[in-house]
C-alpha positions as CSV (number, residue, x, y, z in Angstrom):
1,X,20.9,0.4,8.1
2,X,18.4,0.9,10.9
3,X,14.6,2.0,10.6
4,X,12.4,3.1,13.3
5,X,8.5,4.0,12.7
6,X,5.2,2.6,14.0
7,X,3.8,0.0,12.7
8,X,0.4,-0.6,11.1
9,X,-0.6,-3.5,11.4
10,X,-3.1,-5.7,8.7
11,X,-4.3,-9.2,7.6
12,X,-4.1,-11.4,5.3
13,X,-5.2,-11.0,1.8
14,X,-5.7,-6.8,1.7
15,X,-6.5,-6.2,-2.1
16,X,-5.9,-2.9,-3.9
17,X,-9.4,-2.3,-3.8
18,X,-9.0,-1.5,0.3
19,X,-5.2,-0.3,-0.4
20,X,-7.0,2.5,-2.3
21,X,-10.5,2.4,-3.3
22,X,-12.0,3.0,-6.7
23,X,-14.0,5.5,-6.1
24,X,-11.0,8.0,-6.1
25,X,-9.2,6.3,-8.7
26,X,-11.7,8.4,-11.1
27,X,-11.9,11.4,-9.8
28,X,-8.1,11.7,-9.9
29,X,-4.6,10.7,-10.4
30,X,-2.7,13.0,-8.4
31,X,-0.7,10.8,-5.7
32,X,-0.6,13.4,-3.1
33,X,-4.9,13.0,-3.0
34,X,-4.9,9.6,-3.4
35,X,-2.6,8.9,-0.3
36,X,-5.3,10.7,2.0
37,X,-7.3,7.7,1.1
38,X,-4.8,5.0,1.3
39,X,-6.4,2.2,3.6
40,X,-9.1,4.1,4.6
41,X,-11.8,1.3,3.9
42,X,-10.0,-0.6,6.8
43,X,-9.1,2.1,8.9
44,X,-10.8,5.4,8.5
45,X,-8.2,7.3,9.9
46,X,-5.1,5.7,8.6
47,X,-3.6,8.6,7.1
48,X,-4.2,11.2,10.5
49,X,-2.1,8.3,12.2
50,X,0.7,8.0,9.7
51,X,3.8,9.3,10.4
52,X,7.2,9.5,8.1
53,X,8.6,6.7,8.3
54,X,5.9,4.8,9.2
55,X,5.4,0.8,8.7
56,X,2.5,-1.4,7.2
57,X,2.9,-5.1,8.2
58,X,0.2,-7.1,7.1
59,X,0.1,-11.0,6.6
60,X,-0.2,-13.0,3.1
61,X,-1.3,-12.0,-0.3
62,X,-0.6,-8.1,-0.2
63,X,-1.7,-6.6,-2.2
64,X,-4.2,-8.9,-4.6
65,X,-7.4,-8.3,-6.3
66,X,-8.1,-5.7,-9.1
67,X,-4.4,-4.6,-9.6
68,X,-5.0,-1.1,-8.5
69,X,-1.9,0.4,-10.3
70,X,-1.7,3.2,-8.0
71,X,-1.6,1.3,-4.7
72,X,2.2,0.9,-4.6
73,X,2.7,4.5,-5.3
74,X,-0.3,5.7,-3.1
75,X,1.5,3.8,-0.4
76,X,4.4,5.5,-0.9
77,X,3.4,9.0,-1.3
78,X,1.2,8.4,2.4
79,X,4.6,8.3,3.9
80,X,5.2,4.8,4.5
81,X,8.6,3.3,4.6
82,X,7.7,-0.4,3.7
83,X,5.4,-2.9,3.8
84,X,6.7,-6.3,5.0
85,X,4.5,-8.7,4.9
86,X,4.5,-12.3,4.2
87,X,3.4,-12.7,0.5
88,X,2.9,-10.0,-2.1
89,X,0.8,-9.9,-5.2
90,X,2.6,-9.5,-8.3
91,X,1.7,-5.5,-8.9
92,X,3.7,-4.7,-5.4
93,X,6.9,-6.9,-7.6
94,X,9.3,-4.5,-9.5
95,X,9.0,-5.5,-13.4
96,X,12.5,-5.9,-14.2
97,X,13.0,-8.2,-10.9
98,X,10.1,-10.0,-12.8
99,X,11.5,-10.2,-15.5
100,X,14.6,-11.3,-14.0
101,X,13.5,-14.0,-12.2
102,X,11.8,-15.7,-15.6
């Protein structure tokens, strides 16, 4: 299977917190508004650039800090394919592969 999108391209150790900030987390839950926002502390104008298809590649540790629970799917719904990066934090692990792998 082949994929083809641009890439965005992060550091190391991006919490949820910069994935998708807090202040929206409370004023809604609706995926669609929260992926306008996704990355936006980092890049202001993430989602203007985002394409389908679309790519994050970051380094180590995506994905840590306060466990946003809506980060993964905020991702998702802002039309990115993947995220590959080197490490992940555990919320960006499926549970049953977690629970799998114990």
């Amino acid at each position: 299977m082949k994929y083809q999108g641009k890439s965005h391209k992060f550091g190391s150790d991006v919490n949820t917190d910069y994935i998708i900030s807090g202040k929206y987390k409370f004023k809604t839950l609706d995926m669609n508004e929260l992926a306008k926002h996704v990355m936006e502390d980092l890049d202001p104008d993430f989602y203007n650039k985002v394409t389908p298809g679309d790519f994050i590649v970051a380094g180590t540790n995506f994905g840590c800090g306060s466990s946003r629970e809506q980060a993964p799917l905020a991702i998702k719904h802002a039309n990115i394919s993947a995220v590959l990066a080197k490490s992940f934090a555990r919320i960006f692990i499926a549970t049953p592969l977690i629970l799998d792998c114990q």
